[in-house]
PDB file of N, CA, C, O and CB in Angstrom:
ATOM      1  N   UNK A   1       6.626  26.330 -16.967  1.00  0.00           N
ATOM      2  CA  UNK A   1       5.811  25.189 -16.543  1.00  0.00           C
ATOM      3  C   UNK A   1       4.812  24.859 -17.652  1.00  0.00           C
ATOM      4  O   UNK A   1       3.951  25.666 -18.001  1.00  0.00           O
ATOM      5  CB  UNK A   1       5.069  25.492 -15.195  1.00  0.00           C
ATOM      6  N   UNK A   2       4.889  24.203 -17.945  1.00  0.00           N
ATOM      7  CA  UNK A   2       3.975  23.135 -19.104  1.00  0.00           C
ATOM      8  C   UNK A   2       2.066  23.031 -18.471  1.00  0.00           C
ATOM      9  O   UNK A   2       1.857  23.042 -17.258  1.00  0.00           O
ATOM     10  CB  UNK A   2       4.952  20.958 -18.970  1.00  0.00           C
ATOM     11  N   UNK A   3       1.062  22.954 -19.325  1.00  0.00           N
ATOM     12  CA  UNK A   3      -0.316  23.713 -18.911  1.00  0.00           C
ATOM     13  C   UNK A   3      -0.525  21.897 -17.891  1.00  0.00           C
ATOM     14  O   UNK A   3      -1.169  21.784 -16.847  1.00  0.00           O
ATOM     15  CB  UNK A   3      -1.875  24.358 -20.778  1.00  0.00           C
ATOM     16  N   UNK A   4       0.312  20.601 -18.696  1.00  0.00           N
ATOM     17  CA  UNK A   4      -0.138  19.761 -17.625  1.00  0.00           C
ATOM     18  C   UNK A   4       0.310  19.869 -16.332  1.00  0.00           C
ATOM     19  O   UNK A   4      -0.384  19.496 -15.387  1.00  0.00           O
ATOM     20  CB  UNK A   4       0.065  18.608 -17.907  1.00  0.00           C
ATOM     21  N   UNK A   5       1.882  20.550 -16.143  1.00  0.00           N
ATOM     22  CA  UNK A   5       2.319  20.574 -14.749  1.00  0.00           C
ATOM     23  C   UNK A   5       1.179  21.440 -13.720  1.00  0.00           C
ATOM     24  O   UNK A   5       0.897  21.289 -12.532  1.00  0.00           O
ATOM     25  CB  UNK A   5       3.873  21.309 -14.749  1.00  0.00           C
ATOM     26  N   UNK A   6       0.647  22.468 -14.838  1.00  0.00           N
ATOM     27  CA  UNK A   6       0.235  23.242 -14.144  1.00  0.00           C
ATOM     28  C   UNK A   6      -1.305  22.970 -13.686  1.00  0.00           C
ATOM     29  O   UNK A   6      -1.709  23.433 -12.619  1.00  0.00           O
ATOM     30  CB  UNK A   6       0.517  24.342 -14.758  1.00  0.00           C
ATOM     31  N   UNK A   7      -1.986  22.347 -14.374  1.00  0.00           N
ATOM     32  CA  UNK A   7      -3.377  21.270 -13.876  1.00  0.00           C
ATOM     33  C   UNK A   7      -3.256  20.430 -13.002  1.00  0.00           C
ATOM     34  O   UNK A   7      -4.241  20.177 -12.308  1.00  0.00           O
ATOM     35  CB  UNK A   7      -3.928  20.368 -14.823  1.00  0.00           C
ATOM     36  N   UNK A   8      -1.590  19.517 -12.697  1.00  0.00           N
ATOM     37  CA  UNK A   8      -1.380  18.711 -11.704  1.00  0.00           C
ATOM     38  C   UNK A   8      -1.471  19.263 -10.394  1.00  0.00           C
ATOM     39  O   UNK A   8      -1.958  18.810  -9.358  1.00  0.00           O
ATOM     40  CB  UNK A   8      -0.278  18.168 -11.871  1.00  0.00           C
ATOM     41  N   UNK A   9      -0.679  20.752 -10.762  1.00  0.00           N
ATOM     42  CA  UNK A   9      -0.384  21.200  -9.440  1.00  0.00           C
ATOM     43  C   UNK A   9      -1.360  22.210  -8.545  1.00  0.00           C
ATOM     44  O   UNK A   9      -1.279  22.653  -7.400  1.00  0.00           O
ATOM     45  CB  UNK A   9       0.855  21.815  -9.602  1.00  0.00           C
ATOM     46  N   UNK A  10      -2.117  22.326  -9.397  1.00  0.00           N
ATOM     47  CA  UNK A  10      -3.496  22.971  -9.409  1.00  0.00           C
ATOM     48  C   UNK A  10      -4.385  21.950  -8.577  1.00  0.00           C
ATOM     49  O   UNK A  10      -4.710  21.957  -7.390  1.00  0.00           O
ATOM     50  CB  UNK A  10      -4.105  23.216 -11.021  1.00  0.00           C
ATOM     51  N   UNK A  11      -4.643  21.135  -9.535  1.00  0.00           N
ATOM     52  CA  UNK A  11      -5.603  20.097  -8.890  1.00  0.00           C
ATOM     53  C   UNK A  11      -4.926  19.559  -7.127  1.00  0.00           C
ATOM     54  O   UNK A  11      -5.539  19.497  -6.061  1.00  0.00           O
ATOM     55  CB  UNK A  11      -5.650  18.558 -10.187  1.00  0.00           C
ATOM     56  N   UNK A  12      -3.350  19.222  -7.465  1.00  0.00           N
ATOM     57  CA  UNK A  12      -3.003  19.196  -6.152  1.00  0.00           C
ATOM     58  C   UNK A  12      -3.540  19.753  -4.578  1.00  0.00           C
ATOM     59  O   UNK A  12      -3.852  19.336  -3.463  1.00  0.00           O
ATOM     60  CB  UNK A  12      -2.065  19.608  -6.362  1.00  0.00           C
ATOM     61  N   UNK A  13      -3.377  21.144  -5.470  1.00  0.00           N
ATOM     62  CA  UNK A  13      -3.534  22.410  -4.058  1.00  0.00           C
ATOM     63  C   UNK A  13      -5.362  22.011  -3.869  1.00  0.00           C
ATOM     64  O   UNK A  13      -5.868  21.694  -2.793  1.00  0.00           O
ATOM     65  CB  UNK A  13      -3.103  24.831  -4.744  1.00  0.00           C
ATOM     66  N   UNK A  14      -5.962  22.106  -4.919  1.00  0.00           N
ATOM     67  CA  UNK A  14      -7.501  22.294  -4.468  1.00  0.00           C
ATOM     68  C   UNK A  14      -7.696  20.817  -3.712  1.00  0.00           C
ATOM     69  O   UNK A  14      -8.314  20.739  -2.650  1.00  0.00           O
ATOM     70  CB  UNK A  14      -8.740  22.573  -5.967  1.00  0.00           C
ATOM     71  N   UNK A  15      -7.198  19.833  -4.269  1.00  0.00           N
ATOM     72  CA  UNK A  15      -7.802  18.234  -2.739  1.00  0.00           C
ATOM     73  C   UNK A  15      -6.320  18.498  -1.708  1.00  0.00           C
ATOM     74  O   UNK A  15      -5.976  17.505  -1.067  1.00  0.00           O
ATOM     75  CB  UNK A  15      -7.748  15.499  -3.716  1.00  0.00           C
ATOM     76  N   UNK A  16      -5.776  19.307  -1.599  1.00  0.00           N
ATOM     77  CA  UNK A  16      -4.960  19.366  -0.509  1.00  0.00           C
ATOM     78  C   UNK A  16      -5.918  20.211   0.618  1.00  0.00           C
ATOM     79  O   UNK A  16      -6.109  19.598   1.668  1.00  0.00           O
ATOM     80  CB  UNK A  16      -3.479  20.087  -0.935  1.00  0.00           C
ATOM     81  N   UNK A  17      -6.543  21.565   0.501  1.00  0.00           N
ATOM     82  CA  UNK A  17      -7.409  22.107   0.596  1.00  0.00           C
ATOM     83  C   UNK A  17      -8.667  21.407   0.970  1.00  0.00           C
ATOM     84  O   UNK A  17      -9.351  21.804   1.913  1.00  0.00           O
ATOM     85  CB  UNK A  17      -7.377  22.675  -0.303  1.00  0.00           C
ATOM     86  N   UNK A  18      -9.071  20.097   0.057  1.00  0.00           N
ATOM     87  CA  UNK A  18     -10.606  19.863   0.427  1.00  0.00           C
ATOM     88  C   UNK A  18      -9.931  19.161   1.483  1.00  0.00           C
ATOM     89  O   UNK A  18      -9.935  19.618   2.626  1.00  0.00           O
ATOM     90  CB  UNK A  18     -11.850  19.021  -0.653  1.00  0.00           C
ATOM     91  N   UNK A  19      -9.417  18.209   1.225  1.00  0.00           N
ATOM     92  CA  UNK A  19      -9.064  17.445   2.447  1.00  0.00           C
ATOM     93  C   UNK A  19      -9.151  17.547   3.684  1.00  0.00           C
ATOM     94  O   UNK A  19      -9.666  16.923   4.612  1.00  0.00           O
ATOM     95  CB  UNK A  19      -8.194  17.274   2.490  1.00  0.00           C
ATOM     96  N   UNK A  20      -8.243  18.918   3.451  1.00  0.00           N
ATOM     97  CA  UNK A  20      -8.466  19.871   5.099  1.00  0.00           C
ATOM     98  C   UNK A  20      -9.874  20.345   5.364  1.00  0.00           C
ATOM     99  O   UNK A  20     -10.390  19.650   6.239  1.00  0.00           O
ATOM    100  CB  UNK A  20      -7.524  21.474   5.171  1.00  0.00           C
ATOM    101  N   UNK A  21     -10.280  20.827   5.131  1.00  0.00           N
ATOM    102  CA  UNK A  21     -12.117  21.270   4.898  1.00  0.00           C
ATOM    103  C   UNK A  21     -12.990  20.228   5.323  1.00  0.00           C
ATOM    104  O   UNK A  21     -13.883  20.274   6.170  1.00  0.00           O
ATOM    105  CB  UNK A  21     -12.656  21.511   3.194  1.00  0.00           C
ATOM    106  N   UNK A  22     -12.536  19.117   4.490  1.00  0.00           N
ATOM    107  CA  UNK A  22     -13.308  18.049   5.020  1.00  0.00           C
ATOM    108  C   UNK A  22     -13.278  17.339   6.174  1.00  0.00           C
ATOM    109  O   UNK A  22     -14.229  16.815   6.753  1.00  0.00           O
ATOM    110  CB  UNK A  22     -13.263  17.297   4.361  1.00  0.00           C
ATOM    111  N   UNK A  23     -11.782  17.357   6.568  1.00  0.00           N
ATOM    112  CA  UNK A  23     -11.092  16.944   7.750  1.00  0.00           C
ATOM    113  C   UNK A  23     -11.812  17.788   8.981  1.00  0.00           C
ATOM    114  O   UNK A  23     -12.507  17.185   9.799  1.00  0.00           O
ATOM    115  CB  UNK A  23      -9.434  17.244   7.590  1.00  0.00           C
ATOM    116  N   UNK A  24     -11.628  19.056   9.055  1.00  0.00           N
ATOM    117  CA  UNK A  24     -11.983  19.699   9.761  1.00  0.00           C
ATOM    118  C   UNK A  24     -13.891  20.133   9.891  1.00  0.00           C
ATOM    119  O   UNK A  24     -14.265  20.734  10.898  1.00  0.00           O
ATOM    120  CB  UNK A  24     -11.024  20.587   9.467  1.00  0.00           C
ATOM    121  N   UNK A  25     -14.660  19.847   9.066  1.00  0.00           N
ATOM    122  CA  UNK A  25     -15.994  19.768   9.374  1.00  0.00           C
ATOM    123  C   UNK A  25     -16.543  17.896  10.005  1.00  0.00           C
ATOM    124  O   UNK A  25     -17.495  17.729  10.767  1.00  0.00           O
ATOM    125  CB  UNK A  25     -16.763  20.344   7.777  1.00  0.00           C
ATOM    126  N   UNK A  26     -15.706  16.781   9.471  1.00  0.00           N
ATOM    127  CA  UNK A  26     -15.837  15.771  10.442  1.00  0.00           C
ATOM    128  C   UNK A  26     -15.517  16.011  11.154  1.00  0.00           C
ATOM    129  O   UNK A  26     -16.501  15.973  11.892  1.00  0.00           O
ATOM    130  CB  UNK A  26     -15.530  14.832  10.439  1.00  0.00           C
ATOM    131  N   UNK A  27     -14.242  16.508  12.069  1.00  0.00           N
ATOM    132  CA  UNK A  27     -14.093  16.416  13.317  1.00  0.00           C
ATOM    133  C   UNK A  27     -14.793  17.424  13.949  1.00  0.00           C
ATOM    134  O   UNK A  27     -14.440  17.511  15.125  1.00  0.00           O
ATOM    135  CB  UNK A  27     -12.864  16.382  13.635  1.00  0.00           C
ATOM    136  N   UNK A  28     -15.779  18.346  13.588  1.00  0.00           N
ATOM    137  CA  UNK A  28     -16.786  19.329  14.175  1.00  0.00           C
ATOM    138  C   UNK A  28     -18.183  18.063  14.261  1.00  0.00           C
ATOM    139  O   UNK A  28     -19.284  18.491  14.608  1.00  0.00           O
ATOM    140  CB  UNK A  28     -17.084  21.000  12.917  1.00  0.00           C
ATOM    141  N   UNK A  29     -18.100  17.233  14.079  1.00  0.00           N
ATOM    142  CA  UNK A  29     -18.779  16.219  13.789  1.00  0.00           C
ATOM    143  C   UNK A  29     -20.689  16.111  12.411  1.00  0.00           C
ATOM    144  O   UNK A  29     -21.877  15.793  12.462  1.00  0.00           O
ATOM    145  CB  UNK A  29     -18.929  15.923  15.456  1.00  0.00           C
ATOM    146  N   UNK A  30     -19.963  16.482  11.743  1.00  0.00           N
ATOM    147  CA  UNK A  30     -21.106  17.036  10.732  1.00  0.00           C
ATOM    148  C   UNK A  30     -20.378  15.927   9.305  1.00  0.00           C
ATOM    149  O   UNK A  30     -19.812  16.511   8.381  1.00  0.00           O
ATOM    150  CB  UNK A  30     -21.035  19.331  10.425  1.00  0.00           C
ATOM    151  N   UNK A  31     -20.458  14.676   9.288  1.00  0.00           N
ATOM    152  CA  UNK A  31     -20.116  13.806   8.903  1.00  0.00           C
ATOM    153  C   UNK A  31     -20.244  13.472   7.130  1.00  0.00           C
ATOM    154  O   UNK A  31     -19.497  12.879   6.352  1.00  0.00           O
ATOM    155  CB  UNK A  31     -20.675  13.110   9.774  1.00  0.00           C
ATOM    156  N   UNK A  32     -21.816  14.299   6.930  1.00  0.00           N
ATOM    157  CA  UNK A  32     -22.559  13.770   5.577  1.00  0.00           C
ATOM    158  C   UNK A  32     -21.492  14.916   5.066  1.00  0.00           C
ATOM    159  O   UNK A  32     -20.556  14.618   4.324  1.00  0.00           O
ATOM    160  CB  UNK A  32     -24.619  13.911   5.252  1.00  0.00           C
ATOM    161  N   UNK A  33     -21.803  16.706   5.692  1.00  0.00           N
ATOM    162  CA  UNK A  33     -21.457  17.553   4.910  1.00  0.00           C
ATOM    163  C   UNK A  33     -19.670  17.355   4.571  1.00  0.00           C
ATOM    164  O   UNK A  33     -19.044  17.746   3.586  1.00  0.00           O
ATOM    165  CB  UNK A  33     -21.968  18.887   5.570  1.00  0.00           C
ATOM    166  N   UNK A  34     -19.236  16.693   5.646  1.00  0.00           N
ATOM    167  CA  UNK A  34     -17.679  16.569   5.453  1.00  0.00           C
ATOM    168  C   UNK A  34     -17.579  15.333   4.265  1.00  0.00           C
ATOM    169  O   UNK A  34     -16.626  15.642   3.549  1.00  0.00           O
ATOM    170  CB  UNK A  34     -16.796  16.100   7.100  1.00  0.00           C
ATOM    171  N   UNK A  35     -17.912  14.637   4.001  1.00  0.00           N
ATOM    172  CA  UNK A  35     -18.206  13.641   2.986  1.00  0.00           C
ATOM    173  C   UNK A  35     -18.277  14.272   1.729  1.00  0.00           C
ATOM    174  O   UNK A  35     -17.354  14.390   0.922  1.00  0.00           O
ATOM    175  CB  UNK A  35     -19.439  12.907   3.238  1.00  0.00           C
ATOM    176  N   UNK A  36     -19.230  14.600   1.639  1.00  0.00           N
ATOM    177  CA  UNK A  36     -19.936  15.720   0.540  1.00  0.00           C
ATOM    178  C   UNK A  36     -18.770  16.361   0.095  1.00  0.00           C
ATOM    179  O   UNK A  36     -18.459  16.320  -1.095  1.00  0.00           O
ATOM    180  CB  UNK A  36     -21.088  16.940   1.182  1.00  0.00           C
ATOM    181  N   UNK A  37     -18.124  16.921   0.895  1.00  0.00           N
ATOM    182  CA  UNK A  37     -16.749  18.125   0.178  1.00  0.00           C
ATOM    183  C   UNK A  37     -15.815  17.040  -0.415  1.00  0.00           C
ATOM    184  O   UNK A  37     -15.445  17.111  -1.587  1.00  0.00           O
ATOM    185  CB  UNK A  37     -15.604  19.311   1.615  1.00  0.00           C
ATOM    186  N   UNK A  38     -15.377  15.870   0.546  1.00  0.00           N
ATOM    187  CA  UNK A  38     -14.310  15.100   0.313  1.00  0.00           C
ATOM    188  C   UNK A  38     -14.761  14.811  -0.899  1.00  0.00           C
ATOM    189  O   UNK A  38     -13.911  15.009  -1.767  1.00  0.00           O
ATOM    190  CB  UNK A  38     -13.965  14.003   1.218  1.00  0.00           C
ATOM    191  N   UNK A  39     -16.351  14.198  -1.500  1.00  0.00           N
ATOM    192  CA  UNK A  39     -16.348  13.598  -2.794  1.00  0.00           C
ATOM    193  C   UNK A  39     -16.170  14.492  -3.817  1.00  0.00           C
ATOM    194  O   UNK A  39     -15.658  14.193  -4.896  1.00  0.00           O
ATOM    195  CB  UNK A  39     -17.473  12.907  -3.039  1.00  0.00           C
ATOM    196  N   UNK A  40     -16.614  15.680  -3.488  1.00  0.00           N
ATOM    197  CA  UNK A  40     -16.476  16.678  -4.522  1.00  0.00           C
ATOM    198  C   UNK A  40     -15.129  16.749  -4.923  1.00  0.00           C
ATOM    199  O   UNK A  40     -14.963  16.735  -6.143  1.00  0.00           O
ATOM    200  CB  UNK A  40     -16.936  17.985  -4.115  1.00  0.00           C
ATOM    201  N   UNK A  41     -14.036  16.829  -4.157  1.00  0.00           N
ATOM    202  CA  UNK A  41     -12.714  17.243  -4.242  1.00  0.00           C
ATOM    203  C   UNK A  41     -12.392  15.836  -4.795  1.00  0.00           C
ATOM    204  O   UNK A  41     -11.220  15.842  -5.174  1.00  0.00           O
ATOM    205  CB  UNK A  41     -11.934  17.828  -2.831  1.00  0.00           C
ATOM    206  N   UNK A  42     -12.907  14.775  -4.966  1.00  0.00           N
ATOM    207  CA  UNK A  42     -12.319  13.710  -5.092  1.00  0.00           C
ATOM    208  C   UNK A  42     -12.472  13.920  -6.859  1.00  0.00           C
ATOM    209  O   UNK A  42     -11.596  14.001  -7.719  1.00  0.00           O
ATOM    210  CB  UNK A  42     -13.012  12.375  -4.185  1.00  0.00           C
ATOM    211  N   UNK A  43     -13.565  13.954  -6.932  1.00  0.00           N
ATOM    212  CA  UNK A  43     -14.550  14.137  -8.553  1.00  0.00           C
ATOM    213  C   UNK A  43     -13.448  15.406  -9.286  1.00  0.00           C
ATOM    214  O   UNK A  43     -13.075  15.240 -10.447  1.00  0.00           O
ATOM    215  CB  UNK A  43     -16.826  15.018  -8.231  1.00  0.00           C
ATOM    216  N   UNK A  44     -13.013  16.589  -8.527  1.00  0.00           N
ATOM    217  CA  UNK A  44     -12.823  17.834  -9.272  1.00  0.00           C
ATOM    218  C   UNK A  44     -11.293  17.048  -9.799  1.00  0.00           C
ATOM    219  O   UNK A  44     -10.900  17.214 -10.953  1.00  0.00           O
ATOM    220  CB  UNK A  44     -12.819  19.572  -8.213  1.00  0.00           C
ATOM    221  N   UNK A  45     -10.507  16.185  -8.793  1.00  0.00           N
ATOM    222  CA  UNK A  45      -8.974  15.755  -9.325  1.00  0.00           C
ATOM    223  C   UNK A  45      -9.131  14.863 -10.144  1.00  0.00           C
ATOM    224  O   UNK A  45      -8.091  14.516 -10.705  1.00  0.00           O
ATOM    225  CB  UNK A  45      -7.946  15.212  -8.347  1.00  0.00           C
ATOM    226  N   UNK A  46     -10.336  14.180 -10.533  1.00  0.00           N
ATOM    227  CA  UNK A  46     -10.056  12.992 -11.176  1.00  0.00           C
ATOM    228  C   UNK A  46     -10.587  13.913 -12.735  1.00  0.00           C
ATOM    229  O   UNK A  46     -10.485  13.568 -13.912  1.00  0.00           O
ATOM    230  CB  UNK A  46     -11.034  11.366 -10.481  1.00  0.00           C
ATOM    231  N   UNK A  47     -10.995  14.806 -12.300  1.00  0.00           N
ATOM    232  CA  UNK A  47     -11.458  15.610 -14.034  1.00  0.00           C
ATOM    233  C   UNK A  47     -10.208  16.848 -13.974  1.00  0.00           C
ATOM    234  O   UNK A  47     -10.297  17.596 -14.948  1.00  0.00           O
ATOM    235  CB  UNK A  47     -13.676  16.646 -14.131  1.00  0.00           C
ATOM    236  N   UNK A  48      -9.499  17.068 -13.382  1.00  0.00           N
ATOM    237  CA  UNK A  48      -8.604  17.593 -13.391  1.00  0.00           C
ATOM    238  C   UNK A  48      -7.637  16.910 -13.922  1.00  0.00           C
ATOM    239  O   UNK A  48      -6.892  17.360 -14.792  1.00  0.00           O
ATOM    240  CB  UNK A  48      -8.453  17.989 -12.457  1.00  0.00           C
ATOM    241  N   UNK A  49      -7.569  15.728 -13.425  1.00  0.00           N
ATOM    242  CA  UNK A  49      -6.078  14.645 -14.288  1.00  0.00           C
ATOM    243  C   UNK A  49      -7.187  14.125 -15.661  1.00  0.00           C
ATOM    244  O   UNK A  49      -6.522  14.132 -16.697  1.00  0.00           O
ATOM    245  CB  UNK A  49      -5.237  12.561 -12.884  1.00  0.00           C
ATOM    246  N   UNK A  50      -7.814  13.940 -15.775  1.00  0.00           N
ATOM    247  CA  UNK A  50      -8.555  13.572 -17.015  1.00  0.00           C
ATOM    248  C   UNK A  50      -8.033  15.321 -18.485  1.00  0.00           C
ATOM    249  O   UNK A  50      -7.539  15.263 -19.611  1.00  0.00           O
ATOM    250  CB  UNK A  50     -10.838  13.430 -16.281  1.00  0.00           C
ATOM    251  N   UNK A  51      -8.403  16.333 -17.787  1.00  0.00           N
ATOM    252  CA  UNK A  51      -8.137  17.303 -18.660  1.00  0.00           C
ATOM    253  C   UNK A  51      -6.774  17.353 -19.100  1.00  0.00           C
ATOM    254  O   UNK A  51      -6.510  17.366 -20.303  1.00  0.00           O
ATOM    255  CB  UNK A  51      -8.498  18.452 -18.155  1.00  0.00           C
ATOM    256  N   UNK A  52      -5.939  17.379 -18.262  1.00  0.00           N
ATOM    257  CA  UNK A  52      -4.248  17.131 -18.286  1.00  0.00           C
ATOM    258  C   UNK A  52      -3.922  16.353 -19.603  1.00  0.00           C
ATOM    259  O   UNK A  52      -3.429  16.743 -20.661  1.00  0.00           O
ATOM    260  CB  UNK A  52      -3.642  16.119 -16.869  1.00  0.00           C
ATOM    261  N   UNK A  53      -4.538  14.622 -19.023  1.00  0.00           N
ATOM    262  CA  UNK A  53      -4.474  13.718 -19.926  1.00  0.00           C
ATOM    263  C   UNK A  53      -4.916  14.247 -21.612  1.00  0.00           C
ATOM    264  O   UNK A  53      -4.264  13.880 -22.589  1.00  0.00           O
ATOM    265  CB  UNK A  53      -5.366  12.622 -19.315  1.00  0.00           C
ATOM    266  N   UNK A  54      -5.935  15.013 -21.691  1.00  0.00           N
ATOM    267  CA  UNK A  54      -6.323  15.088 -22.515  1.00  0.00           C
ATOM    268  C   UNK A  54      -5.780  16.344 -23.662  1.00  0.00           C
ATOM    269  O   UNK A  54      -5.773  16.460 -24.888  1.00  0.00           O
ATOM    270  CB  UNK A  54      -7.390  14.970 -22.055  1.00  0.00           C
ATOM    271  N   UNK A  55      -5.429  17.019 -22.706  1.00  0.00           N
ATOM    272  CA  UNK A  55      -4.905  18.572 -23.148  1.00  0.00           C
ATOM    273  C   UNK A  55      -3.065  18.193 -23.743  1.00  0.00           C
ATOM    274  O   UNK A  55      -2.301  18.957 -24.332  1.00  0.00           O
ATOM    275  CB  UNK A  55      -4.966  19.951 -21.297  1.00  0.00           C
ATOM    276  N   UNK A  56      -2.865  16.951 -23.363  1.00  0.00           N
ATOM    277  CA  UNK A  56      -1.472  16.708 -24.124  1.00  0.00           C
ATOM    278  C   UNK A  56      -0.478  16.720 -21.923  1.00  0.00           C
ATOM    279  O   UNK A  56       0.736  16.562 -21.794  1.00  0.00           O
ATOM    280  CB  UNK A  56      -0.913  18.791 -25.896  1.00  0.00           C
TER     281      UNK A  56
END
């Protein structure tokens, strides 16, 4: 596996993960903190495909 497959699939698993996290603290109804994770996870894939991009 090539280091970009492996940042894709990386980054994959971790917002597959927040998603759920986040999913599951909104529906506990705690709205800001479920937000909060979702953006984080949103921020970590988009510098995750940025490194990819960059790393070749």
């Amino acid at each position: 596996m090539t280091l970009k497959g492996a940042v894709w699939l990386w980054g994959v698993t971790i917002g597959l993960a927040t998603l759920g996290l986040a999913t599951l603290v909104v529906l506990h109804g705690r709205w800001g903190v479920g937000l909060l994770i979702l953006a984080g996870g949103a921020g970590f894939l988009l510098g995750a495909r940025w490194l990819a991009r960059v790393r070749g």
